[in-house]
N, C-alpha and C positions, 0 to 999 in steps of 0.2 A: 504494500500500500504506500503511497506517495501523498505529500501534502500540497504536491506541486512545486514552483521552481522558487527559490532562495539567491536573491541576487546579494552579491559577495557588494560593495562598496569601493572597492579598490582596482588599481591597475596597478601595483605591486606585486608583480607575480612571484616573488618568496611570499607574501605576505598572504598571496592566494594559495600557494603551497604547503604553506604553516596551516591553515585554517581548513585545507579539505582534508587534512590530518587530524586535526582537531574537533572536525565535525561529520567524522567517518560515520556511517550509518545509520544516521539520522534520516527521518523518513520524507526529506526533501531532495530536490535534484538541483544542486549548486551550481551555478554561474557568476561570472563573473564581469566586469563592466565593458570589455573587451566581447567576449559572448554577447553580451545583449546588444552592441552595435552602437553602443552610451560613450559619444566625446565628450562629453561635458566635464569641465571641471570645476566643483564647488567650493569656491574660497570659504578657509576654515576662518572665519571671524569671531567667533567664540569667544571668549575670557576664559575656559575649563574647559576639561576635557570632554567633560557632559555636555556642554554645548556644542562645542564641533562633532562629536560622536552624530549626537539626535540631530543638527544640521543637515550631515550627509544621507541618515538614514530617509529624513523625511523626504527631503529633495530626491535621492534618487527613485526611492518610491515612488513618488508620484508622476516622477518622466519615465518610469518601465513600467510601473501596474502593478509590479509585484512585493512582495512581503522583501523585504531587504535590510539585509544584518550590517553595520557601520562601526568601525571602532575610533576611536582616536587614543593615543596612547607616548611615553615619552618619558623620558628620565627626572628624575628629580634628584637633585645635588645637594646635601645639608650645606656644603662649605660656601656653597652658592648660592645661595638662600632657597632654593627651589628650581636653578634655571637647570638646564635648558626648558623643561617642561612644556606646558606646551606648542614652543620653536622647536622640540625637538629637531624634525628634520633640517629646520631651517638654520640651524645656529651658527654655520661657519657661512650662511650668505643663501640666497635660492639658488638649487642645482646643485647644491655640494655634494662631493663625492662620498663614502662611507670614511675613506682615507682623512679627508678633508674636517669633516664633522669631529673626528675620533684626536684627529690633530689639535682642533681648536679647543678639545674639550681639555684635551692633558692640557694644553699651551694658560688655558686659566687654573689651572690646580697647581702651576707651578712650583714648588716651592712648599703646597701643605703637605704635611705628614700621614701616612697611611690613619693613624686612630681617627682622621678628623674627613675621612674620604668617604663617610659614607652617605648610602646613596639607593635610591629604590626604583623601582622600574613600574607605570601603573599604566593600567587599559581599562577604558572602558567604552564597551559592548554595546549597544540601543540595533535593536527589531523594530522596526514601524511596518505596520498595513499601510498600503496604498492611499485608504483614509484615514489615517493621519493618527493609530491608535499606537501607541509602542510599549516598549520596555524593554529596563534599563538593568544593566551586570558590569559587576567591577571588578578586577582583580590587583594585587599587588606582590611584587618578587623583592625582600631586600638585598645588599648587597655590599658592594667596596668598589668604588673606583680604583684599575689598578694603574702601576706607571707604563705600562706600555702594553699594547696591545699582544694577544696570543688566542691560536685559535681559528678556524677557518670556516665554522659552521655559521647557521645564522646569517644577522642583518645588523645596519645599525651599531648601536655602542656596546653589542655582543661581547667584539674581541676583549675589550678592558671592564668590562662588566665581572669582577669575579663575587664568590660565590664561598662564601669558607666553609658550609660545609662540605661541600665535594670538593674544597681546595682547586676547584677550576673555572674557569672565567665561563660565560655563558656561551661562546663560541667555541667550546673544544667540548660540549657535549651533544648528544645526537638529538636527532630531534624527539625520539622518543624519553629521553631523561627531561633534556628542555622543555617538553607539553608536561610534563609533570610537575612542574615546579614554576615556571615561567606566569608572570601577569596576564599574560593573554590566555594560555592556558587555563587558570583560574578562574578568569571570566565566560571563557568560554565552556568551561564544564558545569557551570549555571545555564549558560545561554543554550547548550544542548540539552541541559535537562528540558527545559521550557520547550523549545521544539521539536522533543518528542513526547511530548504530554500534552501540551495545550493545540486546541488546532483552530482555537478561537479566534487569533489571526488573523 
């Protein structure tokens, strides 16, 4: 049984890769904004990650038709009072490279000490219908900035993202350790329960 089609929010396709992992079985048939033939891109204007999340959801909803899962998601740095958060992607400029991002971010930790690196990783989730009903899952991963990147999995501030209890950064572990543990993960094993239970949608 199928609940019909589930449009993905992204044209990040690790991101679309991470997430049909994470929502294996579910008794929708996922797509993504490349599949449904959607160029549109919706400037995140938000102040929180709740609001860019439900931005995107609502708006691509309503230009496909279909039920559509949207995350927004991004580091947050104590020694930084909170940033990148949510400029994640943007913080070394639009278009930054991963290299680029990972650069700018050590390049402002210059100088602090491991105890004072820490740092959390948060996502969240928003489902909206077509008209305009949603809901909303959150997740959070802590962690330590580290000094230099290691690691090849993943996306993003993966490489220097470590992780003490597995003693390794979020990109030297596979993707099945990383969905277990990871923010999006988290939010997303909410966001599965709901769309395999609720069809109210």
């Amino acid at each position: 049984m199928s609940f019909g089609r589930l449009l993905l929010a992204t044209k990040n396709q690790a991101k679309v890769k991470e997430y049909r992992g994470l929502l294996e079985g579910i008794p929708w048939t996922i797509i993504d904004l490349r599949d449904a033939g959607i160029m549109h891109d919706v400037e995140e204007t938000g102040s929180s990650f709740e609001e860019n999340a439900l931005l995107k959801a609502t708006i691509y909803s309503r230009l496909s038709g279909l039920t559509t899962l949207a995350d927004d998601s991004g580091l947050e740095v104590d020694a930084l009072e909170g940033e990148p958060g949510i400029r994640s992607a943007r913080y070394a400029g639009e278009g930054a490279s991963q290299k680029e991002l990972i650069a700018h971010l050590l390049h402002k930790l210059e100088g602090i000490p491991q105890q004072k690196r820490n740092a959390r990783f948060k996502c969240v989730i928003v489902i909206s219908a077509p008209g305009g009903e949603y809901e909303l899952f959150t997740g959070e991963c802590p962690g330590i900035i580290a000094f230099k990147p290691s690691g090849k999995e993943g996306f993003g501030y993966d490489p220097v993202f470590f992780l003490p209890e597995s003693g390794k950064t979020m990109a030297e572990l596979n993707m099945e350790q990383k969905n277990a543990i990871s923010h999006r993960g988290k939010a997303a094993e909410k966001a599965r329960h709901y769309l395999t239970t609720c069809v109210s949608i």
